[in-house]
ZADO-1210 file (C-alpha; in nm, 4 decimals, padded with zeros to 6 digits):
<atoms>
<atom x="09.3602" y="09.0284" z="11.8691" code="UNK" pos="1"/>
<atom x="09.5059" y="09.0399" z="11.5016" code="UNK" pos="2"/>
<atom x="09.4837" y="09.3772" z="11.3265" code="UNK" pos="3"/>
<atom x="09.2587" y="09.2577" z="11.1012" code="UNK" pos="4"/>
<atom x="09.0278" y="09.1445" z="11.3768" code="UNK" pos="5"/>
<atom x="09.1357" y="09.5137" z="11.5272" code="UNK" pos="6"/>
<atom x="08.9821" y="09.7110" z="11.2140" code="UNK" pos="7"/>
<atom x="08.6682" y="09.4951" z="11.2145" code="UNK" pos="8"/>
<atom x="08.5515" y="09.6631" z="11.5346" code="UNK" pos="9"/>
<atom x="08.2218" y="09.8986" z="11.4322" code="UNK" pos="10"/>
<atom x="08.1915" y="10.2321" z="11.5673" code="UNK" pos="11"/>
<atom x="07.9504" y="10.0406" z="11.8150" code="UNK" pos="12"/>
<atom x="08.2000" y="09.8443" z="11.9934" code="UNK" pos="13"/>
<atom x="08.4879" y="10.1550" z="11.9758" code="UNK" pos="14"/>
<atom x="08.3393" y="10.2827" z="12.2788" code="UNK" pos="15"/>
<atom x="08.3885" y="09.9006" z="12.4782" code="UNK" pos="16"/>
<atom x="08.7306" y="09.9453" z="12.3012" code="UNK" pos="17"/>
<atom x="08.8709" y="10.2492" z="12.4513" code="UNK" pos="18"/>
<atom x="08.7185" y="10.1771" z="12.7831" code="UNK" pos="19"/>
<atom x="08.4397" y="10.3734" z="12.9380" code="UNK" pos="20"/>
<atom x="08.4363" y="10.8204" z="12.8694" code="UNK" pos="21"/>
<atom x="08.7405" y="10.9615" z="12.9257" code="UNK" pos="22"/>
<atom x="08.7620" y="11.2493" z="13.1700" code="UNK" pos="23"/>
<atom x="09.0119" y="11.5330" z="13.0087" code="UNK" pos="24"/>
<atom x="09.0269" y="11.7563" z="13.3490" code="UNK" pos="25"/>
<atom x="09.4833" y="11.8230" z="13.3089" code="UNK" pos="26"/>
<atom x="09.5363" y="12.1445" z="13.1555" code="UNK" pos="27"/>
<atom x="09.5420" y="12.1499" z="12.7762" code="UNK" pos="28"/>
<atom x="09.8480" y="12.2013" z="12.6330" code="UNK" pos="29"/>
<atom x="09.9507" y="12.5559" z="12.4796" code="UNK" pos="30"/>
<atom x="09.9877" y="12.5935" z="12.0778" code="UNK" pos="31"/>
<atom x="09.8452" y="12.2792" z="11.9922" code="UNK" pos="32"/>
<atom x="10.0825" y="12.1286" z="11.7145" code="UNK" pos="33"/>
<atom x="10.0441" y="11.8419" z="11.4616" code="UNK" pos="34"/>
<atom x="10.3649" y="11.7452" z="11.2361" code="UNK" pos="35"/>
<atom x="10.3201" y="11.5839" z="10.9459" code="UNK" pos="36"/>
<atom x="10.6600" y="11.4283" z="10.8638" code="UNK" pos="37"/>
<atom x="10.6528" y="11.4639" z="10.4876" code="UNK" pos="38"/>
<atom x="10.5508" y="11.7231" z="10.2259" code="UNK" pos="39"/>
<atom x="10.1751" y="11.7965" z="10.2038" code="UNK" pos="40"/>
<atom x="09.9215" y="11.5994" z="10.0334" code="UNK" pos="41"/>
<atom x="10.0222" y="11.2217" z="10.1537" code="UNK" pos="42"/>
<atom x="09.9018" y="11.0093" z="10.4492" code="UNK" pos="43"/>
<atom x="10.0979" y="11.1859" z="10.7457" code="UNK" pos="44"/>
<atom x="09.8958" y="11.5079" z="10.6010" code="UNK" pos="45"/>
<atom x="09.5574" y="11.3541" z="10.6083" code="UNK" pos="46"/>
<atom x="09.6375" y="11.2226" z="10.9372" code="UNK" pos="47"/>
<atom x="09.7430" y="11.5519" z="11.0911" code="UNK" pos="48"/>
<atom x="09.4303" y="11.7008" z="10.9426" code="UNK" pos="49"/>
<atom x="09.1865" y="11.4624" z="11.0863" code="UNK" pos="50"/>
<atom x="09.3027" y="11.5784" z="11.4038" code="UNK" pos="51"/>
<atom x="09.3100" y="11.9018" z="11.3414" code="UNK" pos="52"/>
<atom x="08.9363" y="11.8987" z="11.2203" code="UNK" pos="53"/>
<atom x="08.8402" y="11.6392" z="11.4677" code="UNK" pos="54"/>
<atom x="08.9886" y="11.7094" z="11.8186" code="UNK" pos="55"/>
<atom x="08.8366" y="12.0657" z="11.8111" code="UNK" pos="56"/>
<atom x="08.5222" y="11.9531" z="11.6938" code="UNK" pos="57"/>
<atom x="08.4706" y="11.6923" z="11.9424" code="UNK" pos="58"/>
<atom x="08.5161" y="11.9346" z="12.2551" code="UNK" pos="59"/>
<atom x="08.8540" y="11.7629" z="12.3263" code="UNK" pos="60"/>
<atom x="09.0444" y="12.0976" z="12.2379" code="UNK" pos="61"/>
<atom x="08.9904" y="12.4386" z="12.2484" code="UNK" pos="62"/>
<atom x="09.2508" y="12.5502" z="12.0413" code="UNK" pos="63"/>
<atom x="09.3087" y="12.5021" z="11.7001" code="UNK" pos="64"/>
<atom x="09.5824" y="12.2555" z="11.6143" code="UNK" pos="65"/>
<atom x="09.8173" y="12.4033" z="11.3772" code="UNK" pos="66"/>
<atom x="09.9512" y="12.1230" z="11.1164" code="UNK" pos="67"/>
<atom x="10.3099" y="12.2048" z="11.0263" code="UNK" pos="68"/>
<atom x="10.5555" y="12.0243" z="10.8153" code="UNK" pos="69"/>
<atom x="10.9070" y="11.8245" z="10.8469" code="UNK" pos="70"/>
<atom x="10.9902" y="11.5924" z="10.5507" code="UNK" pos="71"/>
<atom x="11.2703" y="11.3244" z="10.5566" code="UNK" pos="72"/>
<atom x="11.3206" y="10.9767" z="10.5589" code="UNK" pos="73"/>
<atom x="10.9465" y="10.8469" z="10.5818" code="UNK" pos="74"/>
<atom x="10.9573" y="11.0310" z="10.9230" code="UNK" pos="75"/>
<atom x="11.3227" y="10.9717" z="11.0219" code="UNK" pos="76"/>
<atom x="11.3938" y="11.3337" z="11.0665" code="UNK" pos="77"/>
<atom x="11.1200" y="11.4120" z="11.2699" code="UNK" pos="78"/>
<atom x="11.1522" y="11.1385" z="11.4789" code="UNK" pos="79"/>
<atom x="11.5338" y="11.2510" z="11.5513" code="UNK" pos="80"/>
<atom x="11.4350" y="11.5935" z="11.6157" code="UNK" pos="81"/>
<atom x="11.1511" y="11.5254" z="11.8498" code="UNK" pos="82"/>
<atom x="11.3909" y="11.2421" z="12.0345" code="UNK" pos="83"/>
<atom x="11.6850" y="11.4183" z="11.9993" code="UNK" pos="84"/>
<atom x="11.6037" y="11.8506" z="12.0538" code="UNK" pos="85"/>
<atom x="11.2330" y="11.8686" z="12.1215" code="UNK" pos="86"/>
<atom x="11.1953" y="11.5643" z="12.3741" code="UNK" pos="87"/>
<atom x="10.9376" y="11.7473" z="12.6173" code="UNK" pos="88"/>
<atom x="10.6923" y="11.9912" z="12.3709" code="UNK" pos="89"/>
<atom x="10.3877" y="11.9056" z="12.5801" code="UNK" pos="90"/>
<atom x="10.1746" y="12.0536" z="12.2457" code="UNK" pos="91"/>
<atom x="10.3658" y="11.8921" z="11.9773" code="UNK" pos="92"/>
<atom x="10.2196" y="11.5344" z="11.8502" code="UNK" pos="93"/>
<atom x="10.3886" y="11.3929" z="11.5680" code="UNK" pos="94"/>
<atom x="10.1648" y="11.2023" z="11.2940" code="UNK" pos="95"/>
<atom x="10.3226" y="10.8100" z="11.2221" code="UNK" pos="96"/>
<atom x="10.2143" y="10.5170" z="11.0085" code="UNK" pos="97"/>
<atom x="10.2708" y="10.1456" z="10.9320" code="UNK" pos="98"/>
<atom x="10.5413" y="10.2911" z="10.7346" code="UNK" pos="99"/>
<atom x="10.7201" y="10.4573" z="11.0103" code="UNK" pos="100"/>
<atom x="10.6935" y="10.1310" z="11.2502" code="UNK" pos="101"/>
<atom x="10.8757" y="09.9365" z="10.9156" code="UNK" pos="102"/>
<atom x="11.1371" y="10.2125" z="10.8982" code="UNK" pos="103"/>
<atom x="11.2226" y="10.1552" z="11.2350" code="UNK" pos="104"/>
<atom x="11.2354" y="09.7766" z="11.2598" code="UNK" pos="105"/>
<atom x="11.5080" y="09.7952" z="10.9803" code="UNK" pos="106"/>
<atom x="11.7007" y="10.0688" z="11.1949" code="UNK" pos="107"/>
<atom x="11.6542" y="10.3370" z="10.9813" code="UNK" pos="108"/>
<atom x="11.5508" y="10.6110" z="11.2143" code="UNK" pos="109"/>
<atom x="11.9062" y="10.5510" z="11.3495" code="UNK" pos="110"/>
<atom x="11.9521" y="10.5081" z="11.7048" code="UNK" pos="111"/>
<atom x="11.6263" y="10.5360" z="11.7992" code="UNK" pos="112"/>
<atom x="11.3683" y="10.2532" z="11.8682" code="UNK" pos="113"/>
<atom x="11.0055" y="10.2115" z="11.9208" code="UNK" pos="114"/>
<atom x="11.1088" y="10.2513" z="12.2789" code="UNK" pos="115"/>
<atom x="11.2467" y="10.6211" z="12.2649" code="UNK" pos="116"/>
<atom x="10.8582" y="10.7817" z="12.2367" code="UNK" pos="117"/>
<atom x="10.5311" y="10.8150" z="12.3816" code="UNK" pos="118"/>
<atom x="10.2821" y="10.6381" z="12.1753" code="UNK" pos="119"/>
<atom x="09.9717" y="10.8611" z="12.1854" code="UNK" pos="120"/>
<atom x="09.7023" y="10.6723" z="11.9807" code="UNK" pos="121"/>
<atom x="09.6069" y="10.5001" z="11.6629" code="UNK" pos="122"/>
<atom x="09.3233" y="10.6905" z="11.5211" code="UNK" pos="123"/>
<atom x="09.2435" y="10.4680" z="11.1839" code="UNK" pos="124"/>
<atom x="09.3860" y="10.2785" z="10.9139" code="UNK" pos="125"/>
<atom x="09.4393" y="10.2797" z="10.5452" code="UNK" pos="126"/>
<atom x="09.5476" y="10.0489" z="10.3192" code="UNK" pos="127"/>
<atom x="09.7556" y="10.0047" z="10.0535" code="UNK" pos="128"/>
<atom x="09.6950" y="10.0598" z="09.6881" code="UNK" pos="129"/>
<atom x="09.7644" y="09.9703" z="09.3506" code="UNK" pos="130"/>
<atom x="09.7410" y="10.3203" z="09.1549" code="UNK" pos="131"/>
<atom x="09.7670" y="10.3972" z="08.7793" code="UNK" pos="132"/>
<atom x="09.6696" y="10.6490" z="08.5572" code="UNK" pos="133"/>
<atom x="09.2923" y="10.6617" z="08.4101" code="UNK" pos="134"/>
<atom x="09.4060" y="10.6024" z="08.0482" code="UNK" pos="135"/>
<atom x="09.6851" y="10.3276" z="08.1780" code="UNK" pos="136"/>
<atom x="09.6892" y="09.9868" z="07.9178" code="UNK" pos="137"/>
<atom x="09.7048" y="09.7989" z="08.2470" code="UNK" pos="138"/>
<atom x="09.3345" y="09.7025" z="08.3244" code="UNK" pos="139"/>
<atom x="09.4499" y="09.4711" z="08.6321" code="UNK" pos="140"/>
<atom x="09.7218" y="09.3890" z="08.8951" code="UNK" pos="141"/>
<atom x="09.7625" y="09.0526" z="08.6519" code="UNK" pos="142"/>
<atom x="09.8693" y="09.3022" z="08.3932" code="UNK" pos="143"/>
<atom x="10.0861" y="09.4935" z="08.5193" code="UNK" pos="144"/>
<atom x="10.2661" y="09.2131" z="08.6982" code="UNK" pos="145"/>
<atom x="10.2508" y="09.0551" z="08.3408" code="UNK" pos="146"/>
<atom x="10.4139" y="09.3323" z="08.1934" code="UNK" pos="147"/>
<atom x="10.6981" y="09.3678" z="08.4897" code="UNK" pos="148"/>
<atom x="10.7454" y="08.9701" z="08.4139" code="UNK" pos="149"/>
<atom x="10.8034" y="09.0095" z="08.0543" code="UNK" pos="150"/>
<atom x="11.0546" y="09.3166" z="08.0465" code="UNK" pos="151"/>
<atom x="11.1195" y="09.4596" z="08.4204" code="UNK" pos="152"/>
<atom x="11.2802" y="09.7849" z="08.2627" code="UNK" pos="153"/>
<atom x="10.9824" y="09.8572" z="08.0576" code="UNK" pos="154"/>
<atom x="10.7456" y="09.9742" z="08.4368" code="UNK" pos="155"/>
<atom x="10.8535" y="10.2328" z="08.6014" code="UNK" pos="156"/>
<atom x="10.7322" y="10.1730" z="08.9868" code="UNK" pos="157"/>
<atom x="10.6763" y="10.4639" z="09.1948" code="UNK" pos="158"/>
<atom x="10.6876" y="10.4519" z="09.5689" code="UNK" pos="159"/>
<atom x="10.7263" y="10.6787" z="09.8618" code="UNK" pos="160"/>
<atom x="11.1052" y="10.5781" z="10.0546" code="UNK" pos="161"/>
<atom x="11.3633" y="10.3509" z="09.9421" code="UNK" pos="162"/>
<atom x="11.4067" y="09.9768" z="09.9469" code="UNK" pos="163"/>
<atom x="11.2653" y="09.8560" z="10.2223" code="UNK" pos="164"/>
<atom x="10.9780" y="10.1366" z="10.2844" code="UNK" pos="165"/>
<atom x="10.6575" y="09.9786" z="10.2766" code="UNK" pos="166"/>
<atom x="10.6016" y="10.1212" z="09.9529" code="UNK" pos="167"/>
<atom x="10.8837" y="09.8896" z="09.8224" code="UNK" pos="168"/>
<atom x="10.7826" y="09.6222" z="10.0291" code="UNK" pos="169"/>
<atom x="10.4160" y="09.6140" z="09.8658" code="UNK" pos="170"/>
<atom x="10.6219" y="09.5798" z="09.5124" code="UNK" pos="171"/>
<atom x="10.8087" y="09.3386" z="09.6393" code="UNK" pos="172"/>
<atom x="10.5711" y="09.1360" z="09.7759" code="UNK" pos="173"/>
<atom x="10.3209" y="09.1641" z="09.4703" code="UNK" pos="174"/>
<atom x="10.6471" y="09.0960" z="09.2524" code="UNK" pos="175"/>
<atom x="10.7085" y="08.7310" z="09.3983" code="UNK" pos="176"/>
<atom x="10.3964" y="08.6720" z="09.4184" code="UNK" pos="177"/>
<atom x="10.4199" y="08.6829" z="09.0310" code="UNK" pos="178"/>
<atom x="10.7086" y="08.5555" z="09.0006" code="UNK" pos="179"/>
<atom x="10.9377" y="08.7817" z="08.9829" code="UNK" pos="180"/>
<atom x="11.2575" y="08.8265" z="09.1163" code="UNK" pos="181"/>
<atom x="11.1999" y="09.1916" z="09.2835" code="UNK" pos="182"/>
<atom x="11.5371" y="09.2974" z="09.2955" code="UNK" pos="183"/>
<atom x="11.4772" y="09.3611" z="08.8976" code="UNK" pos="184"/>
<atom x="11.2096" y="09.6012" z="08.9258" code="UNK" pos="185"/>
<atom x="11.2784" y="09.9713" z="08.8074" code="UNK" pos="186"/>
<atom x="11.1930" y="10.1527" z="09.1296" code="UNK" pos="187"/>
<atom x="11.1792" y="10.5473" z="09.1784" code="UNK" pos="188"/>
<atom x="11.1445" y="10.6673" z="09.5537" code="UNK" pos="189"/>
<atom x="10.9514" y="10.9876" z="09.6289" code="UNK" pos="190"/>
<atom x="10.9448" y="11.1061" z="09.9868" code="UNK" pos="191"/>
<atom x="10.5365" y="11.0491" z="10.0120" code="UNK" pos="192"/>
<atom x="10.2941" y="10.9218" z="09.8323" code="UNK" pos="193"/>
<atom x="10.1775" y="11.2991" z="09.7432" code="UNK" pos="194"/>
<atom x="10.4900" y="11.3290" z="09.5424" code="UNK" pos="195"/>
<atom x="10.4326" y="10.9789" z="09.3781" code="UNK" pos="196"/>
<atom x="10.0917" y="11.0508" z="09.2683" code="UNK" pos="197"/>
<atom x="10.2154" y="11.4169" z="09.0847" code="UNK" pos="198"/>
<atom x="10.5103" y="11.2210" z="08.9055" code="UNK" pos="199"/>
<atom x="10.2425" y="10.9170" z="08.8246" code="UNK" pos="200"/>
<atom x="09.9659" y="11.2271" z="08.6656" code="UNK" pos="201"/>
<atom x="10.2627" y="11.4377" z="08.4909" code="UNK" pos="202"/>
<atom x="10.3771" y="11.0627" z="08.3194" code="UNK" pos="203"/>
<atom x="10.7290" y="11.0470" z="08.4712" code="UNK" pos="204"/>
<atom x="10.6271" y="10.6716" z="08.6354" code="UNK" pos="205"/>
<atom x="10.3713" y="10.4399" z="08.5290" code="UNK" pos="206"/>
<atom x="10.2342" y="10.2928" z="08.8823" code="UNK" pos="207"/>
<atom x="10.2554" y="10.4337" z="09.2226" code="UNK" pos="208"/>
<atom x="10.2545" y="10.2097" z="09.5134" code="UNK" pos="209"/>
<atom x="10.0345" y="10.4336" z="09.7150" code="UNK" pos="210"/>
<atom x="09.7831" y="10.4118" z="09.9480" code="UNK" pos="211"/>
<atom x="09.3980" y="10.4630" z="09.9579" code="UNK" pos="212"/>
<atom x="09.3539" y="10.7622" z="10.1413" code="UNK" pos="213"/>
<atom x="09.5569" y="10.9931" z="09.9717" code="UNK" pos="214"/>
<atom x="09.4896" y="10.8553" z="09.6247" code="UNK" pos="215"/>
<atom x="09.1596" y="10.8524" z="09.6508" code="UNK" pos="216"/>
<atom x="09.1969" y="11.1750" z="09.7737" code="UNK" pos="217"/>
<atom x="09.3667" y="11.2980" z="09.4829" code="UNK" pos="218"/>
<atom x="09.1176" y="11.1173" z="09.2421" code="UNK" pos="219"/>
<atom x="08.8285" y="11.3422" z="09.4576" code="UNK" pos="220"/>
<atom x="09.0090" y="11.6252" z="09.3524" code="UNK" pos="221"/>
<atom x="09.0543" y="11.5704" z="08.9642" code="UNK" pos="222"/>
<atom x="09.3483" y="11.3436" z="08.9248" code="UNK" pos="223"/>
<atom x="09.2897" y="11.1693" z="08.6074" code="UNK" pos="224"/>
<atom x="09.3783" y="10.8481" z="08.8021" code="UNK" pos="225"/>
<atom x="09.2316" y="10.5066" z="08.8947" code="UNK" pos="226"/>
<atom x="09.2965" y="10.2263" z="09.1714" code="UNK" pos="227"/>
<atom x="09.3764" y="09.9351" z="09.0240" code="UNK" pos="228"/>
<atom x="09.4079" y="09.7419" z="09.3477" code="UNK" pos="229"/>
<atom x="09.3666" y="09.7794" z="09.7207" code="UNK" pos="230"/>
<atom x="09.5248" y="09.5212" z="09.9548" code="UNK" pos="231"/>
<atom x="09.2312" y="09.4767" z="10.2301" code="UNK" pos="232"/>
<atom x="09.1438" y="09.1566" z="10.3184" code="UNK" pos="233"/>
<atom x="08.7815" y="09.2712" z="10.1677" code="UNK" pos="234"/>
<atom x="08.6835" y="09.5383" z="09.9046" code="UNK" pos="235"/>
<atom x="08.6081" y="09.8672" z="10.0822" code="UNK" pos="236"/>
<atom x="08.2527" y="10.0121" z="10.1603" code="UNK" pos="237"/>
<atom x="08.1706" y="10.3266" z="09.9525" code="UNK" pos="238"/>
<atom x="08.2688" y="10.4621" z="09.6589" code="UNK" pos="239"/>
<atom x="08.5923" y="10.1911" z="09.6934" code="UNK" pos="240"/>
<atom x="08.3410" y="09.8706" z="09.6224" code="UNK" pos="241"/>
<atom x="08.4072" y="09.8693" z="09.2788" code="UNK" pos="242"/>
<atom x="08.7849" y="09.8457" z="09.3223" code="UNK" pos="243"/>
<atom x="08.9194" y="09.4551" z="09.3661" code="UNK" pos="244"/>
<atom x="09.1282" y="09.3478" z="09.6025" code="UNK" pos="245"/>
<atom x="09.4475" y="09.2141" z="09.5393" code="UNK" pos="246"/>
<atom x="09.3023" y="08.8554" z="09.6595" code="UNK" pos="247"/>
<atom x="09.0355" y="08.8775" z="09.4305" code="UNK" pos="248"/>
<atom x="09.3183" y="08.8910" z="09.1700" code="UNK" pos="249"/>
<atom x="09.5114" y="08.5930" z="09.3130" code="UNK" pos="250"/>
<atom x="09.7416" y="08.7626" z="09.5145" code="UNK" pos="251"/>
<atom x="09.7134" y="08.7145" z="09.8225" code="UNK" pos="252"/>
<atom x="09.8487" y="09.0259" z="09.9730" code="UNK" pos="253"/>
<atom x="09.7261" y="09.2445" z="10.2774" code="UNK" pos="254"/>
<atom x="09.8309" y="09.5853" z="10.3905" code="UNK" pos="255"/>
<atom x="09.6926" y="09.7787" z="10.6847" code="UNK" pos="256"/>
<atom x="09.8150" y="10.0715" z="10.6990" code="UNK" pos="257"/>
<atom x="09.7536" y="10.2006" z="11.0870" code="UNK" pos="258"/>
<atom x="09.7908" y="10.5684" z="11.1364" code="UNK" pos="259"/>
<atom x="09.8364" y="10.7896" z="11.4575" code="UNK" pos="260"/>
<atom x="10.0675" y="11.0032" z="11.6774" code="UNK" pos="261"/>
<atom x="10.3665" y="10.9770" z="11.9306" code="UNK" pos="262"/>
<atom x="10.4917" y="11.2687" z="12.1745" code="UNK" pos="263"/>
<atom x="10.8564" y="11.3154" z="12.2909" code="UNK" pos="264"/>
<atom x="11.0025" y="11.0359" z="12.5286" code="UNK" pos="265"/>
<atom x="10.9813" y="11.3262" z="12.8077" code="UNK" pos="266"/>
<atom x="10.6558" y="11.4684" z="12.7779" code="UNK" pos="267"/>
<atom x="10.5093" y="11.4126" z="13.1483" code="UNK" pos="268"/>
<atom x="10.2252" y="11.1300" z="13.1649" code="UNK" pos="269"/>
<atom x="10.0207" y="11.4225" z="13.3263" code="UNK" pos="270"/>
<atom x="10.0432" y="11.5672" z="12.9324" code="UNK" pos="271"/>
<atom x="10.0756" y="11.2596" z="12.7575" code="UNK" pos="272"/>
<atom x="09.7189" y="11.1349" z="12.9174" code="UNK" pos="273"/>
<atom x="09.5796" y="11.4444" z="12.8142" code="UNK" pos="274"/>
<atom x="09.6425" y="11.3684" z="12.4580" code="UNK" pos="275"/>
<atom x="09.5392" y="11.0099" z="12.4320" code="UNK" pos="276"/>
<atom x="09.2419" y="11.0762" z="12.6889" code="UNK" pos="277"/>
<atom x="09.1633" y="11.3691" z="12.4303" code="UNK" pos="278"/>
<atom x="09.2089" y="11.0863" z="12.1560" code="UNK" pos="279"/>
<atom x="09.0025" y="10.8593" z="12.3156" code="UNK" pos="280"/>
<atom x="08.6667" y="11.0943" z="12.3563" code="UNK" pos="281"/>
<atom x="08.7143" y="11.2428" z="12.0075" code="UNK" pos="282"/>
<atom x="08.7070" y="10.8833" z="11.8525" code="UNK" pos="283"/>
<atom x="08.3894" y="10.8433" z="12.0427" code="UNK" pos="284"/>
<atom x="08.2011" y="11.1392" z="11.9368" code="UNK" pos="285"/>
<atom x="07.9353" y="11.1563" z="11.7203" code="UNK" pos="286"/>
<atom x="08.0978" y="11.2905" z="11.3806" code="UNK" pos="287"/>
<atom x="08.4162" y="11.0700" z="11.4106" code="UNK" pos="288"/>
<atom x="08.3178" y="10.7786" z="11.1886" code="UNK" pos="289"/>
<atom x="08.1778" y="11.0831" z="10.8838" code="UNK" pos="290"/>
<atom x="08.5456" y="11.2259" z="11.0024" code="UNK" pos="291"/>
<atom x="08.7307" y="10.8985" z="10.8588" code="UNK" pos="292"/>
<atom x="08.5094" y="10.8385" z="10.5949" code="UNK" pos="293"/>
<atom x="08.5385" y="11.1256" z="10.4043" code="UNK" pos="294"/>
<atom x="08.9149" y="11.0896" z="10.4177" code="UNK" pos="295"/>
<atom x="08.9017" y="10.6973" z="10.3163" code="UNK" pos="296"/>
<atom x="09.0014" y="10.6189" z="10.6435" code="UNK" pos="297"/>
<atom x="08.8837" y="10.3247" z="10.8772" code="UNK" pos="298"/>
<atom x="08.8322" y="10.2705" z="11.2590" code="UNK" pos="299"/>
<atom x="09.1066" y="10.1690" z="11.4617" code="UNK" pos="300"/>
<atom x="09.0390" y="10.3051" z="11.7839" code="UNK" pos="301"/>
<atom x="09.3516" y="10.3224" z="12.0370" code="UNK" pos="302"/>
<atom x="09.4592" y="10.4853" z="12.3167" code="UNK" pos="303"/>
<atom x="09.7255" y="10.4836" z="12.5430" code="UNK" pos="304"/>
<atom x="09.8821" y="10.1802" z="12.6423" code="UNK" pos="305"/>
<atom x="09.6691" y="09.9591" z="12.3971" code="UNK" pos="306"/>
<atom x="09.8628" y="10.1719" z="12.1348" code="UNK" pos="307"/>
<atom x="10.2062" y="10.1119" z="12.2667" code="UNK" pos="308"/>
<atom x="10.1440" y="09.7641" z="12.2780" code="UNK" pos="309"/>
<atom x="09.9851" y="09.7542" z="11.9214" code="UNK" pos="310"/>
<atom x="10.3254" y="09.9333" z="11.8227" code="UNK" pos="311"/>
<atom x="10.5217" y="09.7117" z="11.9596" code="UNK" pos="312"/>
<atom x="10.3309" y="09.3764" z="11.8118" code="UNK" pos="313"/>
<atom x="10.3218" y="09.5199" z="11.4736" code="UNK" pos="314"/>
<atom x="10.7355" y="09.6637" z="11.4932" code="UNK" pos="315"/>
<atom x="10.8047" y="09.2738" z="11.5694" code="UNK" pos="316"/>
<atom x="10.6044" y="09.1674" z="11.3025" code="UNK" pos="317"/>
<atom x="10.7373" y="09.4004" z="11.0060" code="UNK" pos="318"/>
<atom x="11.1314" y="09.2566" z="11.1631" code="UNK" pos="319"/>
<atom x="10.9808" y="08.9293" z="11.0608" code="UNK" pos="320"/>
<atom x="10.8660" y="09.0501" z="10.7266" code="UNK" pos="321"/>
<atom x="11.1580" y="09.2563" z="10.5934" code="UNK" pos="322"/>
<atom x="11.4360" y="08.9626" z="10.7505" code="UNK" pos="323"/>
<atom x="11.2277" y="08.7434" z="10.4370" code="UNK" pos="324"/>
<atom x="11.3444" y="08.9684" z="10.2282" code="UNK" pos="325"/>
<atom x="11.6859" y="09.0245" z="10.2836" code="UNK" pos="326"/>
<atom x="11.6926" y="09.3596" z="10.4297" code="UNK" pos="327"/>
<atom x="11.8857" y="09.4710" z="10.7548" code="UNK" pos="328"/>
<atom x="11.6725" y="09.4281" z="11.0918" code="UNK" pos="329"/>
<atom x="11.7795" y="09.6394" z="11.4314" code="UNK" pos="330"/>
</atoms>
């Protein structure tokens, strides 16, 4: 199944999806811990949130999970330190994203693969997003690429990570499809798209490559900001119809953005089935769907073994992807 067929599933069929009701009878795990490998406000926050407000909610967990915080690297750092120091923290889940799965097809979580974790579940996706101020002269994605074509210096891109983060990637890809050669774009790299969208409303960038959920999230909250694409194969439901697509634009550019957790390569299967079993029944309970939607989120439902698999397919996939454009693969 593609992942586009993947997010199409309705909250209907999620239940068929993850395979009957989970029965969470292990012991749960003491001082329930989310981290959220960036600085608050960006997608790894919103993810660790969701399951903080969700997995109680549901029943799944008596305990509150406490969300804490370990920037670096698009979630190199805590990926080292949970592979490297803290390889059997029963509580600890670590929040990841399409992002982290590109980060480590180009090797940049160093010697650590896809391999060296326990892939939990995949709890929703995003999507990328084109995001500008609300006063910006560019009215379009045809603008701004116009402008980038006519003097590269004169747009200042923002993007959480480096070259070669999907934030850059999304440029990139946009760029040629203009055009452009990408290696002249003026690029600024942020650690998360939290700190892209402050530098983008205090006028130190002119476009963040961000994506939906925490810009619209930020745009909820006051940010004098405005989407000015979203790369979904569709335009969203809600308060995101009115925002194009890239397609819709002529370019035909898509990116999911799949978000969920990982535990350390020697967390016992006893513990790691009580996470993704607790996963599981919390995606099928009855405020779930209300859950994503209010953080511009959309179903994805994954569990255990279908997630390790899905990580796999989609860490393949991005080696494809960033080998087209040059960069390093592992």
């Amino acid at each position: 199944m593609s992942f586009i067929s993947r997010v199409a599933i309705t909250a209907a069929a999620a239940s068929a999806v993850l395979g009957g009701s989970p029965s969470i009878t292990l012991a749960e795990p003491k001082n329930p811990e989310c981290i959220a490998p960036a600085q608050p406000g960006g997608g790894f926050d919103i993810t660790c949130k969701l399951a903080q407000a969700t997995l109680q909610q549901s029943g799944a967990v008596k305990s509150q999970v406490r969300v804490s915080y370990m920037p670096g690297g698009i979630g190199a750092v805590a990926y080292n330190a949970i592979v490297g120091q803290r390889r059997a923290e029963p509580g600890t889940i670590v929040a990841y994203s399409a992002g982290s799965l590109l980060n480590i097809a180009q090797g940049k979580f160093g010697a650590f693969t896809e391999k060296d974790v326990r892939w939990v579940a995949t709890i929703g996706t995003d999507y990328g997003a084109v995001v500008v101020q609300a006063d910006s002269p560019y009215k379009s994605l045809s603008d701004l690429m116009s402008a980038i074509k006519q003097d590269p210096t004169s747009v200042i891109i923002g993007a959480g990570g480096t070259i070669g983060s999907q934030d850059w990637m999304k440029a990139a890809m946009a760029a040629r499809a203009a055009g452009i050669d990408y290696k002249t774009m003026r690029f600024v790299a942020f650690e998360g798209g939290g700190d892209c969208a402050t530098a983008l409303h205090g006028g130190h960038v002119n476009v963040c490559m961000n994506d939906v959920g925490d810009s619209q999230a930020a745009i909820d909250g006051g940010a004098p900001l405005k989407l000015l694409a979203i790369f979904s194969e569709e335009r969203l439901p809600g308060k995101l119809a009115e925002v194009q697509t890239a397609r819709e634009q002529g370019f035909d550019i898509l990116w999911p953005i799949a978000r969920g957790f990982y535990v350390g390569p020697d967390v016992s299967y006893e513990d790691y089935k009580w996470w993704s079993d607790a996963f599981a029944a919390t995606m099928k309970s009855a405020n779930y769907a209300a859950a994503l939607q209010q953080r511009n989120l959309f179903p994805l439902p994954m569990a255990g073994a279908e997630t390790t698999a899905f990580v796999e397919e989609r860490v393949a996939a991005y080696k494809k992807l960033a080998a087209d454009f040059g960069l390093a693969t592992k």
